[in-house]
gemmi code that builds the backbone of each chain (N, CA, C; Angstrom):
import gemmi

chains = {
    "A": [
        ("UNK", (8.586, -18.503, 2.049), (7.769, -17.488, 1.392), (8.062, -16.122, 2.018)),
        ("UNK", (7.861, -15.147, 1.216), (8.271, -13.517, 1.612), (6.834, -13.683, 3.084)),
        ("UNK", (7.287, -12.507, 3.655), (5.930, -12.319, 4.590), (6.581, -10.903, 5.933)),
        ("UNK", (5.672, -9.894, 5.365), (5.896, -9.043, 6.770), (4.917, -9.247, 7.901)),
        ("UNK", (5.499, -9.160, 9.096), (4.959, -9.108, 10.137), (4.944, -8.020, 11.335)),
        ("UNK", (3.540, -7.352, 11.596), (3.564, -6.337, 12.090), (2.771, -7.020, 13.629)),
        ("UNK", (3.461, -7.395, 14.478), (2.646, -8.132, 15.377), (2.049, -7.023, 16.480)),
        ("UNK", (1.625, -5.643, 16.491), (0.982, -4.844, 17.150), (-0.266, -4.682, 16.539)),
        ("UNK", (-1.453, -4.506, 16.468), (-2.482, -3.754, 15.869), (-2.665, -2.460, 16.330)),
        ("UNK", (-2.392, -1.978, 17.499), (-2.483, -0.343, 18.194), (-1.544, -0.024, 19.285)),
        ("UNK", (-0.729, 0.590, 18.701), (0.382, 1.455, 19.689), (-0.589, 2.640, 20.574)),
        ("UNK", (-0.451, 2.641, 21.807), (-0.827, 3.790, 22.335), (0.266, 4.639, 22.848)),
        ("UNK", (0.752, 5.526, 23.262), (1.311, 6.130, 23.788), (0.784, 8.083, 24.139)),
        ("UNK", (1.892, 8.356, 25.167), (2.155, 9.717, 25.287), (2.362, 10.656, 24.378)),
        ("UNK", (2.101, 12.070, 24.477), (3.093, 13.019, 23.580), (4.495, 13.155, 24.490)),
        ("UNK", (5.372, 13.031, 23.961), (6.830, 13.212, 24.105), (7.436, 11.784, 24.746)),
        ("UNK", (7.036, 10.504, 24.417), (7.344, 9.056, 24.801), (7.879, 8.347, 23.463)),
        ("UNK", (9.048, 7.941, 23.483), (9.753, 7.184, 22.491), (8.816, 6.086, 21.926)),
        ("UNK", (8.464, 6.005, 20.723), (7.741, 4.976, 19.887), (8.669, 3.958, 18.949)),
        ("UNK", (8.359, 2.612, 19.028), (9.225, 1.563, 18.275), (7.823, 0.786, 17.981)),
        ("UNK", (7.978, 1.071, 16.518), (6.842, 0.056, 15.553), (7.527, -0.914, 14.983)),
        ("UNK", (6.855, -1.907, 15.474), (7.632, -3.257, 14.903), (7.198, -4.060, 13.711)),
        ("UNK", (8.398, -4.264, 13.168), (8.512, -4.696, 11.698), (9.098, -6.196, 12.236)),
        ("UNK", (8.968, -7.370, 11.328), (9.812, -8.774, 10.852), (9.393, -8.762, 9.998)),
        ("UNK", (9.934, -9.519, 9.165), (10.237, -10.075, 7.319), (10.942, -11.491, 7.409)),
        ("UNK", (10.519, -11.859, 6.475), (10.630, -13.390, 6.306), (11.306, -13.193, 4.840)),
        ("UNK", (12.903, -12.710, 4.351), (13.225, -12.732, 2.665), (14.571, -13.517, 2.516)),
        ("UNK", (14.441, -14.186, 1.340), (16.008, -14.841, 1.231), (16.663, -13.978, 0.480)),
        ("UNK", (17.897, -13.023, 0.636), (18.631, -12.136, 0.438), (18.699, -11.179, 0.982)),
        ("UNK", (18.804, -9.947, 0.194), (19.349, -8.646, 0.781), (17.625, -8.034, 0.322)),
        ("UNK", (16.982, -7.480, 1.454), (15.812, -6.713, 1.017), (15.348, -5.297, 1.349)),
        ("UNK", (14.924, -4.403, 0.269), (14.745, -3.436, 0.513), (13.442, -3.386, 1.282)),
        ("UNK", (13.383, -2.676, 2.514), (11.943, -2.435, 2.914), (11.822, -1.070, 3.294)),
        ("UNK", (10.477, -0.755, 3.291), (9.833, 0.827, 3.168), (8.803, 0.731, 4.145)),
        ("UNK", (8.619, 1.920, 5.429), (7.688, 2.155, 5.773), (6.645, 3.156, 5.131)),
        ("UNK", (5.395, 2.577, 5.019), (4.179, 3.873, 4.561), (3.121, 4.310, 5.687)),
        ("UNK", (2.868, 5.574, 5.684), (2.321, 5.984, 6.881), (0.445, 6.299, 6.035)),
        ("UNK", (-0.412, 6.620, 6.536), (-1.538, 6.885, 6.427), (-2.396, 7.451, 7.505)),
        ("UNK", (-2.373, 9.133, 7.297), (-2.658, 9.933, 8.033), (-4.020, 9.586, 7.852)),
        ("UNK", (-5.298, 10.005, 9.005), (-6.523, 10.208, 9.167), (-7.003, 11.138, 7.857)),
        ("UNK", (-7.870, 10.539, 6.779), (-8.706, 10.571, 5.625), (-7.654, 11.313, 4.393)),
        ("UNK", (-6.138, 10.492, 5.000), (-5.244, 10.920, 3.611), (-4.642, 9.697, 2.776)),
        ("UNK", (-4.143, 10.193, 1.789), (-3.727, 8.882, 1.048), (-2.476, 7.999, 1.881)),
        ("UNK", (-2.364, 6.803, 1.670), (-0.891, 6.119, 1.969), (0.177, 6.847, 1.240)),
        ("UNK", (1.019, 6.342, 2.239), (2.426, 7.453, 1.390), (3.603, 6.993, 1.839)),
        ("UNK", (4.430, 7.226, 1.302), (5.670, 6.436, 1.542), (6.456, 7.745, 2.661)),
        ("UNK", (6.913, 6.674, 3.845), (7.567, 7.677, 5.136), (8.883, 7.392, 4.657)),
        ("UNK", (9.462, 6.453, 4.666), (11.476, 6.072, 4.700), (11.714, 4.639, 3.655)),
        ("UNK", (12.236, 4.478, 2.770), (13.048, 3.563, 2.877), (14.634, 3.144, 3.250)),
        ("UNK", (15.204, 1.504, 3.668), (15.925, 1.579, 4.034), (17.203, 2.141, 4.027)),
        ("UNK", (16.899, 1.690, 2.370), (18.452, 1.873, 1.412), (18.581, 3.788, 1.495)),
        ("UNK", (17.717, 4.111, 1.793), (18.060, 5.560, 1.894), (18.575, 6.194, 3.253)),
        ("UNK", (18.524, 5.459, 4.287), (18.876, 5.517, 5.334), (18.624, 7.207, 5.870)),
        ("UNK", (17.462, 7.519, 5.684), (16.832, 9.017, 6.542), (16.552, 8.868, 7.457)),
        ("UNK", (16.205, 10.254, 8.303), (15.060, 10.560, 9.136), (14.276, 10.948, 8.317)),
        ("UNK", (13.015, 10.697, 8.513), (11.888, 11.735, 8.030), (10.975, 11.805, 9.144)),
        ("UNK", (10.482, 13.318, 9.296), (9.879, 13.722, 10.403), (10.187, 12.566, 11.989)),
        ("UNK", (11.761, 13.138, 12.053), (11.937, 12.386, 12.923), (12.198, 10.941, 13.735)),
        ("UNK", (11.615, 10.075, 12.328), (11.248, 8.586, 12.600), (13.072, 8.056, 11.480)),
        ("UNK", (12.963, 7.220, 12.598), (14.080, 6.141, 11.674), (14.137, 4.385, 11.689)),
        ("UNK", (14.771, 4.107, 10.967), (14.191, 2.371, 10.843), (15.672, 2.245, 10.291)),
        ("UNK", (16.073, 1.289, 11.199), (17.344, 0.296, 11.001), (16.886, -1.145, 10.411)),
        ("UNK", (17.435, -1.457, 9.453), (17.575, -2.955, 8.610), (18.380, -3.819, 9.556)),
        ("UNK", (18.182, -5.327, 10.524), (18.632, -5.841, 10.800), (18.637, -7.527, 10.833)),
        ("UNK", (19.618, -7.585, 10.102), (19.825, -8.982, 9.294), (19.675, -9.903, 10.059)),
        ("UNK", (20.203, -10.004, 11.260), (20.052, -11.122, 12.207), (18.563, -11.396, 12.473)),
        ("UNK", (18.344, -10.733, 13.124), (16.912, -10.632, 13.659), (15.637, -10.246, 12.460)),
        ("UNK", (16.077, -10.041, 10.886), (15.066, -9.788, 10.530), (13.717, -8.612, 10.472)),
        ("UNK", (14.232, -7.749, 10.935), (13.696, -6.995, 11.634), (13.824, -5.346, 11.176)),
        ("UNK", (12.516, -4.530, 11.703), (12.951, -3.319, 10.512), (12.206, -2.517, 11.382)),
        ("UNK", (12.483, -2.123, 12.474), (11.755, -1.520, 13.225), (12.003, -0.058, 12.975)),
        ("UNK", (10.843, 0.792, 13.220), (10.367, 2.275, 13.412), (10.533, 2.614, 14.314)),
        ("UNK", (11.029, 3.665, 14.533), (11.616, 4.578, 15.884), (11.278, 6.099, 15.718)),
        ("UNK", (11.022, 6.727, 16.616), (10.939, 8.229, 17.293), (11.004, 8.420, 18.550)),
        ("UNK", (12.086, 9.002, 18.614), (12.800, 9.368, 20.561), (11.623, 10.087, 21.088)),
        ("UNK", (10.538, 11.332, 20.587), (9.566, 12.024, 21.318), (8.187, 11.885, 20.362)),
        ("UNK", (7.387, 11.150, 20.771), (6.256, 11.219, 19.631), (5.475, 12.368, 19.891)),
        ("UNK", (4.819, 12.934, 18.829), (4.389, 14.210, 18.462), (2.668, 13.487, 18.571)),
        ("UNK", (1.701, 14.574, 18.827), (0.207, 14.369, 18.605), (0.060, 13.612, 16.671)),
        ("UNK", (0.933, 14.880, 16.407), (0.687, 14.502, 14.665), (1.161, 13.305, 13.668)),
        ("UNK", (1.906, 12.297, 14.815), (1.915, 11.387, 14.213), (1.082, 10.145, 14.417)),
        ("UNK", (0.183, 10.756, 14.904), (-1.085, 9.570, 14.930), (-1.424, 8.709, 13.810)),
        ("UNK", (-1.358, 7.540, 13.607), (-1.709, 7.379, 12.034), (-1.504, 5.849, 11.872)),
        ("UNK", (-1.562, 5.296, 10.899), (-1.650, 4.142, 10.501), (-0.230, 3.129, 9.486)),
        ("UNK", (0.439, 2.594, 10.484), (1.806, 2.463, 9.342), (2.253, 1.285, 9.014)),
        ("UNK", (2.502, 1.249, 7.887), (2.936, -0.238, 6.603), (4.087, -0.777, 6.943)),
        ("UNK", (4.945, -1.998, 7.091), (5.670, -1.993, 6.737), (5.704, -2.729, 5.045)),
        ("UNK", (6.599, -2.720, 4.557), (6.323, -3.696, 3.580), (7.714, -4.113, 2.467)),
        ("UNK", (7.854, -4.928, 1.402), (8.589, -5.718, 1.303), (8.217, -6.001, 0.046)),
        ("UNK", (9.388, -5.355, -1.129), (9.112, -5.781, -2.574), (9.211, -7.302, -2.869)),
        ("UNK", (8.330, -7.865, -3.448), (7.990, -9.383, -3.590), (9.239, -9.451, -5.227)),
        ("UNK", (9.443, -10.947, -5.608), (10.235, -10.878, -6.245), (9.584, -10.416, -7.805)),
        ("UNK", (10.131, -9.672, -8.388), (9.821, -9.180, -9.789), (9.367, -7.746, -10.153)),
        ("UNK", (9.558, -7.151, -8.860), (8.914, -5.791, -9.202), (9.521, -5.403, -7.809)),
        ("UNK", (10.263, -3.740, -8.247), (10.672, -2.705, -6.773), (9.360, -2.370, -5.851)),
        ("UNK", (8.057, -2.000, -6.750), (6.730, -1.474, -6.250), (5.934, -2.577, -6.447)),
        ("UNK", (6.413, -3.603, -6.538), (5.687, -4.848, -6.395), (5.420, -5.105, -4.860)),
        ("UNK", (4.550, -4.360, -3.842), (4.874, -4.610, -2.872), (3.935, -6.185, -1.887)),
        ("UNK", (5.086, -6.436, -0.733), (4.246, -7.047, 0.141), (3.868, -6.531, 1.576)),
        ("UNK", (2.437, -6.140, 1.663), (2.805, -5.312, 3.403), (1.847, -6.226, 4.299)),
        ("UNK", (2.507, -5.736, 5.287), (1.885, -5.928, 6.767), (0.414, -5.383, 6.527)),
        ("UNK", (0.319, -5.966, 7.965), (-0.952, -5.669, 8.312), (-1.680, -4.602, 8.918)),
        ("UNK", (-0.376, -3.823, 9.469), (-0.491, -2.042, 9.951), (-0.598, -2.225, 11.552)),
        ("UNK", (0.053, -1.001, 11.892), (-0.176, -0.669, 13.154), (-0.949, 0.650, 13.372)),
        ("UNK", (-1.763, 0.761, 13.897), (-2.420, 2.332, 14.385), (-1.541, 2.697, 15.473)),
        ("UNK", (-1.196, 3.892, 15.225), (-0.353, 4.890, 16.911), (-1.246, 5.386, 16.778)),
        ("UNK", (-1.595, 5.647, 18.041), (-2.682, 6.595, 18.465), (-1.564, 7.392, 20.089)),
        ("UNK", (-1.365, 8.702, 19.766), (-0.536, 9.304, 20.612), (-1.326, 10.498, 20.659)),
        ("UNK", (-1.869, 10.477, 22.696), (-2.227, 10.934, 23.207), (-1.573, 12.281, 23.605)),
        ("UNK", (-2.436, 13.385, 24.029), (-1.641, 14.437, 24.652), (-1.150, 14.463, 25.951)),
    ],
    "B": [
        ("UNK", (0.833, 17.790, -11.389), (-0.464, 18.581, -11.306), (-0.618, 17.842, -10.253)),
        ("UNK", (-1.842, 17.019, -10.180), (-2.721, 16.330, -9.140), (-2.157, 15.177, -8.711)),
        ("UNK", (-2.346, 14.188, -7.716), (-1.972, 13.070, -7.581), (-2.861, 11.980, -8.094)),
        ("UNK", (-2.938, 10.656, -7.770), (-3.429, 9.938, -8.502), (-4.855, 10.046, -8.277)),
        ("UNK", (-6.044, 9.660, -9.366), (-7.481, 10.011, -9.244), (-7.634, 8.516, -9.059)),
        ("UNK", (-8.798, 8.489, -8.187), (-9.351, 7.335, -8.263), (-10.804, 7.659, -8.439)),
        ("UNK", (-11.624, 6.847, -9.367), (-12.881, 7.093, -9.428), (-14.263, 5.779, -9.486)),
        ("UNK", (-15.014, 5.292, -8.891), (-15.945, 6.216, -8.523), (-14.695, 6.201, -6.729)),
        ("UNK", (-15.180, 6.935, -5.749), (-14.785, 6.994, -4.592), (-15.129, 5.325, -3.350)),
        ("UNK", (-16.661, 5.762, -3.795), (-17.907, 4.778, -3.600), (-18.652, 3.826, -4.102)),
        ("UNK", (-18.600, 2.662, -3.959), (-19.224, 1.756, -4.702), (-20.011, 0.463, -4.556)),
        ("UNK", (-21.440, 0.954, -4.248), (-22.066, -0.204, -4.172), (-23.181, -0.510, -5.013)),
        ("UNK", (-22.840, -2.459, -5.246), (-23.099, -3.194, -6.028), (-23.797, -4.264, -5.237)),
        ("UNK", (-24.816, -4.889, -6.422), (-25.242, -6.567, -5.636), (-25.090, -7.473, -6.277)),
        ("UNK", (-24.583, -8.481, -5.678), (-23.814, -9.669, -6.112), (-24.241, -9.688, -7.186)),
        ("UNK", (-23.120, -10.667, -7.995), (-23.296, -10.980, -9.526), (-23.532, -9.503, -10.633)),
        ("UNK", (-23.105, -8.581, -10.088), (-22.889, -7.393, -11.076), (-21.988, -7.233, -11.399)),
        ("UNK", (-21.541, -6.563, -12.477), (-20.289, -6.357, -12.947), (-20.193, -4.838, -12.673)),
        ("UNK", (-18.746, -4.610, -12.137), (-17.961, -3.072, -11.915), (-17.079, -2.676, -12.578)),
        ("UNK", (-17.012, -1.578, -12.535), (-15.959, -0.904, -13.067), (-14.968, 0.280, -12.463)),
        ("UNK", (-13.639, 0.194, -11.945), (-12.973, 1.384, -11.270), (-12.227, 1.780, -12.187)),
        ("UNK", (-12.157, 2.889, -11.770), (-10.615, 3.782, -13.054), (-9.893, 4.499, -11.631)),
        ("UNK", (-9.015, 4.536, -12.884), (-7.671, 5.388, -11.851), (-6.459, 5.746, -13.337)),
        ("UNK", (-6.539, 7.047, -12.723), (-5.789, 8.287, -13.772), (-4.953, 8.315, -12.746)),
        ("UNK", (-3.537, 8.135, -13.562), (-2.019, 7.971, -13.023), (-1.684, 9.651, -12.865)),
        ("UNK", (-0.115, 9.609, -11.948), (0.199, 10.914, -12.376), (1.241, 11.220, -13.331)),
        ("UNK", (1.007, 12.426, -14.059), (1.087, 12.469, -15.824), (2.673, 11.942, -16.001)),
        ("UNK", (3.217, 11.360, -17.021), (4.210, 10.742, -16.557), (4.684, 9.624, -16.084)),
        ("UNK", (4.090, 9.326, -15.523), (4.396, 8.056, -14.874), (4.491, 6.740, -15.320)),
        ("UNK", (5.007, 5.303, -15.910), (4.970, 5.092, -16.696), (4.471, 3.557, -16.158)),
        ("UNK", (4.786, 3.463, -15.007), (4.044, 2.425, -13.559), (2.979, 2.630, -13.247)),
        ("UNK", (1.871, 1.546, -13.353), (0.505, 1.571, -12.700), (0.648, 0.304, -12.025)),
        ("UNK", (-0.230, 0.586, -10.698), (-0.136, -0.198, -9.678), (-1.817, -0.869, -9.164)),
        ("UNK", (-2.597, -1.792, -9.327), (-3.910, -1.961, -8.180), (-3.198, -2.935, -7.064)),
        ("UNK", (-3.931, -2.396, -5.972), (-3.723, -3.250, -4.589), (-4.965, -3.388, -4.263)),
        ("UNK", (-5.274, -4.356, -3.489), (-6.801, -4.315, -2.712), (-6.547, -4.705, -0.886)),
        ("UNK", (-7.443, -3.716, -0.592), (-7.437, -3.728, 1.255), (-8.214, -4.101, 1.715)),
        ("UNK", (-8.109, -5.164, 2.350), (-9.708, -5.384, 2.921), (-9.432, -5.382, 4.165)),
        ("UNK", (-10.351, -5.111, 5.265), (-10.427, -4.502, 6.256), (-9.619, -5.009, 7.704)),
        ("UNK", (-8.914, -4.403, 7.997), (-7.965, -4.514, 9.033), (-6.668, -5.149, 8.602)),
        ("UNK", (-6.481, -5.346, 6.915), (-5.471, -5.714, 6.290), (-4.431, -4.633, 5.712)),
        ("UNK", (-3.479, -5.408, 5.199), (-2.130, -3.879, 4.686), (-2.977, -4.341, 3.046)),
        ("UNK", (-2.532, -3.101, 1.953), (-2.719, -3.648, 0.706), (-2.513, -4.541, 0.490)),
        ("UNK", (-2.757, -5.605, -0.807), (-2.288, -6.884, -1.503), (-2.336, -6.508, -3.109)),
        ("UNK", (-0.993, -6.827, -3.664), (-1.002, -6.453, -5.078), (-1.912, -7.543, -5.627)),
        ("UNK", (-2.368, -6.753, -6.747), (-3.122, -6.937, -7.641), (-2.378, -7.334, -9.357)),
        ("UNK", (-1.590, -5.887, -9.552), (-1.718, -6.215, -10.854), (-0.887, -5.068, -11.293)),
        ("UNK", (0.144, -5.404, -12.185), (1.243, -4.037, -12.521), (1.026, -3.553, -14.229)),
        ("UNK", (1.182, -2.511, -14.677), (1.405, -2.160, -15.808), (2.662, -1.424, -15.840)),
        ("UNK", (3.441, -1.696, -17.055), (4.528, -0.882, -17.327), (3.912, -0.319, -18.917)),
        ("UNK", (3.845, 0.825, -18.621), (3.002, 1.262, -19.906), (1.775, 0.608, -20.327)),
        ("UNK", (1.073, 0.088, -21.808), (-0.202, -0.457, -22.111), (0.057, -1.711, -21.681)),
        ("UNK", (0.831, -2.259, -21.412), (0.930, -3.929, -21.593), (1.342, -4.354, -19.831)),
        ("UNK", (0.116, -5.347, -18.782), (0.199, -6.083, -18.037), (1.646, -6.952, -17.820)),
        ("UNK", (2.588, -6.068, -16.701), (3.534, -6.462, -16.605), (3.536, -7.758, -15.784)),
        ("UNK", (2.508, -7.640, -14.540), (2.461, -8.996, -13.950), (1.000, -8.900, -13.354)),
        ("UNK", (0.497, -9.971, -13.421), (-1.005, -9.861, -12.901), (-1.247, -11.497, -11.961)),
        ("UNK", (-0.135, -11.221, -11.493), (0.010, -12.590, -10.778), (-0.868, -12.439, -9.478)),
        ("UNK", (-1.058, -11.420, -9.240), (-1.994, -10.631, -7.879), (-3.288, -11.325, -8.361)),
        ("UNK", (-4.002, -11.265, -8.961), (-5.417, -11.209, -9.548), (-5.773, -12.358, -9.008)),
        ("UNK", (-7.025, -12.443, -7.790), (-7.503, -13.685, -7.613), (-8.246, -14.183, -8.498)),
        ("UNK", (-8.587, -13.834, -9.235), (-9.376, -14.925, -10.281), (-9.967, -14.366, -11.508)),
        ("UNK", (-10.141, -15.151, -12.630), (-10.378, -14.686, -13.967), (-11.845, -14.049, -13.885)),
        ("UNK", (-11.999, -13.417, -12.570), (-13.641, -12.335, -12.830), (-12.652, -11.092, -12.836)),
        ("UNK", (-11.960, -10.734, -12.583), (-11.068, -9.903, -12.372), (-9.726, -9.698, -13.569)),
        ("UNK", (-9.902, -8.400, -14.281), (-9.098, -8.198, -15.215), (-9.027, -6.376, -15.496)),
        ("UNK", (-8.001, -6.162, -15.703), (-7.574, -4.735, -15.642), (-6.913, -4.483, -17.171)),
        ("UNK", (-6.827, -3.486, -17.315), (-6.631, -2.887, -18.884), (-6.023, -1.372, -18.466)),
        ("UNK", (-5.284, -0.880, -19.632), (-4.447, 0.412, -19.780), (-4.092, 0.585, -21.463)),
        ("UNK", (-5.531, 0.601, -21.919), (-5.032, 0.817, -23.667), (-4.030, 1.706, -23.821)),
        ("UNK", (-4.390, 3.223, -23.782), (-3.272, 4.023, -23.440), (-1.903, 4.253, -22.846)),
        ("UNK", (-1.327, 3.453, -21.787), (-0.236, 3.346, -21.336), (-0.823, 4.322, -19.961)),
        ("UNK", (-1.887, 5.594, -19.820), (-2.331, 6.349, -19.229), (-3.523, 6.000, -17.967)),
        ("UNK", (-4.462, 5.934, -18.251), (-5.831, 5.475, -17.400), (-6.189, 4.001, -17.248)),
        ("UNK", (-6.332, 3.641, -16.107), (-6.296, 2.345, -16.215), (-7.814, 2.339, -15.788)),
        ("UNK", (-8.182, 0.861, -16.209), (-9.674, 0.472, -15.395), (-9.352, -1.162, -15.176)),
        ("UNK", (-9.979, -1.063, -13.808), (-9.810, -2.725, -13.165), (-11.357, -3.104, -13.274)),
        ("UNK", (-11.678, -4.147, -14.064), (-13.025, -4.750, -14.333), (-13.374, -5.826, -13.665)),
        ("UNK", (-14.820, -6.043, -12.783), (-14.698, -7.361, -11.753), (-16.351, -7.403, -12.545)),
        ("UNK", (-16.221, -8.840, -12.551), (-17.420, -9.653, -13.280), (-18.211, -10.616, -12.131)),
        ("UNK", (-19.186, -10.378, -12.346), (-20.133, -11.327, -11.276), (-19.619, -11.289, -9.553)),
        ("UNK", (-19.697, -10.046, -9.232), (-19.020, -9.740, -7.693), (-19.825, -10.461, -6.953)),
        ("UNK", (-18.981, -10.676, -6.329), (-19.009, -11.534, -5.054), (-19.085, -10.756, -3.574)),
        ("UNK", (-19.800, -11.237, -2.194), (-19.681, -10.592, -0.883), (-17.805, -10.470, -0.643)),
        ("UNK", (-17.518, -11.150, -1.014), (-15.497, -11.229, -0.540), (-15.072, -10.690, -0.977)),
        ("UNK", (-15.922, -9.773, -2.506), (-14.857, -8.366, -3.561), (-14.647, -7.057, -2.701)),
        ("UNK", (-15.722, -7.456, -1.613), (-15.598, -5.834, -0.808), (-14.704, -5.465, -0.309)),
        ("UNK", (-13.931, -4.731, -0.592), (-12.785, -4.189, -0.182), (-12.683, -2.371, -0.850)),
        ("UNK", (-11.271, -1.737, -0.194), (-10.524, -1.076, -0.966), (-10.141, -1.364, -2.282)),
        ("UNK", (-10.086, -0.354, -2.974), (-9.204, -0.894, -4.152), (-8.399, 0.669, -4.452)),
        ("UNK", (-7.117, 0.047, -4.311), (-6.358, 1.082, -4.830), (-5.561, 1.266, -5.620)),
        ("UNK", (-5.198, 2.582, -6.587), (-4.425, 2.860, -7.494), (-2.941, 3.520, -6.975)),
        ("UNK", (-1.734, 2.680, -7.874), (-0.809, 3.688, -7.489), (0.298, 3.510, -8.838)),
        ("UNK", (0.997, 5.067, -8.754), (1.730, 4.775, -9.710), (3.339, 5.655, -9.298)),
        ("UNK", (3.641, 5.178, -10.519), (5.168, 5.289, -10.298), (6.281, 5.632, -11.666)),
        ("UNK", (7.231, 6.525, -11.300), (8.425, 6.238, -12.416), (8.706, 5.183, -12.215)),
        ("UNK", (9.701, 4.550, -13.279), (10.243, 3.348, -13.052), (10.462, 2.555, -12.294)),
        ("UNK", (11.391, 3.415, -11.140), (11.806, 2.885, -9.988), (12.008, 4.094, -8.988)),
        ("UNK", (10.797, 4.625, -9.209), (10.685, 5.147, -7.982), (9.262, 5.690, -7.097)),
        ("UNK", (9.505, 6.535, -5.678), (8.299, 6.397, -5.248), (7.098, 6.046, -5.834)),
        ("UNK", (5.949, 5.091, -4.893), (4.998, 4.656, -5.354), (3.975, 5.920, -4.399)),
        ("UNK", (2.851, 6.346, -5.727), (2.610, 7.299, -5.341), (0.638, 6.523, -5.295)),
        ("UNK", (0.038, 6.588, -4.057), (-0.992, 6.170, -4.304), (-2.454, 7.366, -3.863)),
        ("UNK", (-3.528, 6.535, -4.967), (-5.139, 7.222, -4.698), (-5.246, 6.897, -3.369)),
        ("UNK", (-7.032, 7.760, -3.266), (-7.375, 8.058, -2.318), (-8.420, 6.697, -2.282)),
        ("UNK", (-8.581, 5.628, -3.065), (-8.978, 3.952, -3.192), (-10.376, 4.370, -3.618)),
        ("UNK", (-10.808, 3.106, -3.956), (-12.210, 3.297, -4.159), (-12.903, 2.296, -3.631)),
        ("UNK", (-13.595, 2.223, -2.428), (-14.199, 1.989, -1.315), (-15.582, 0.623, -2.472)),
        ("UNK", (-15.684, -0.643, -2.700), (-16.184, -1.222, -3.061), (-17.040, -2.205, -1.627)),
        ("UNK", (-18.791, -1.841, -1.988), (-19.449, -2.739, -1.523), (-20.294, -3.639, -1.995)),
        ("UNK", (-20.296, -4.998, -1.589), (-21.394, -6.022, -2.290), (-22.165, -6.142, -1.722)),
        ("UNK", (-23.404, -5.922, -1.656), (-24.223, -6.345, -1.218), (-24.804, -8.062, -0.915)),
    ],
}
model = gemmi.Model(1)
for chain_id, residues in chains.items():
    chain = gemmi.Chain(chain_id)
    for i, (resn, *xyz) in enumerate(residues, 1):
        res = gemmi.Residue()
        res.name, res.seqid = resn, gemmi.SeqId(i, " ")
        for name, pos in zip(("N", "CA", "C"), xyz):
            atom = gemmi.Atom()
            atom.name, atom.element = name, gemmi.Element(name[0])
            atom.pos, atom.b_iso = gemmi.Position(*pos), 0.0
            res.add_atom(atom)
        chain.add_residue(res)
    model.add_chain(chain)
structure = gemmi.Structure()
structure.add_model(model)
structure.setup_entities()
């Protein structure tokens, strides 16, 4: 069965301390996955997907087949990325058909 | 213009009532999306429209629960005889075809 796994519930860290939010996926094939972020009393929103291979505000996420794995990265975390983040995983039959995790809160201190 | 509306914001109900949420897409868009969050969870789909017609509603836990989009435009998700376990988020999101999913600000459902 599809299934993301976000096995943190709260990242703490520093301002200016490298952050890695961890993603696994459980998919048989090639899968697109997307992180969504959710700022304090804003909507969810889509931060990166893979197939697009960005930075956005800094953060990047490598697809890795072996391991399954889709982890979130930022070399210096900022105060402003405090927030709440998805990973998640189109289920079969739909691109925005999504399946997500369970979220991680960063909470990055000054 | 705006992003997606969700309406009411707030919503509390006591068991065995029937509700009603809407959610106004953004204009264009030809993807409607419900997810529901319940607390300390990521969304869980619900239920897709591609224009007026229920593309997959394989999400939907159970036949109290049914959503509509006469228009292809405004959708409303209808829950019959709520239950303490309906309490959740409920959110709207929509989309071009295949692309970004653009979501409300949810509409916060309580049962009493």
């Amino acid at each position: 069965a599809q299934r993301v796994t976000q096995p943190e519930k709260l990242l703490s860290v520093f301002k200016g301390a490298p952050v890695e939010l961890k993603c696994n996926y459980s998919y048989s094939g090639s899968p697109e996955l997307f992180w969504y972020v959710q700022y304090s009393r804003q909507r969810l929103q889509l931060l990166l997907r893979h197939i697009s291979r960005e930075s956005i505000k800094g953060f990047t996420a490598d697809l890795n087949k072996g391991e399954t794995s889709f982890h979130l990265k930022k070399p210096f975390a900022q105060e402003e990325d405090s927030a709440m983040y998805y990973c998640a995983l189109p289920q079969r039959g739909g691109y925005n058909k999504l399946i997500f995790g369970a979220g991680t809160r960063l909470a990055v201190h000054p | 213009g705006a992003g997606v509306s969700q309406t009411p914001s707030n919503k509390v109900t006591e068991k065995g009532k029937y509700v009603e949420l809407r959610c106004d897409p953004i204009s264009g868009h030809t993807a409607l999306y419900w997810y529901r969050q319940s607390l300390g969870q990521g969304p869980e789909f619900l239920i897709y429209f591609q224009g007026t017609g229920a593309a997959d509603d394989s999400g939907l836990p159970n036949d109290r629960f049914f959503a509509v989009r006469p228009e292809g435009s405004v959708s409303t998700l209808k829950i019959q005889r709520t239950e303490r376990g309906d309490s959740a988020v409920y959110l709207c999101a929509s989309s071009s075809t295949t692309g970004e999913l653009f979501f409300g600000e949810g509409s916060r459902l309580t049962v009493l």
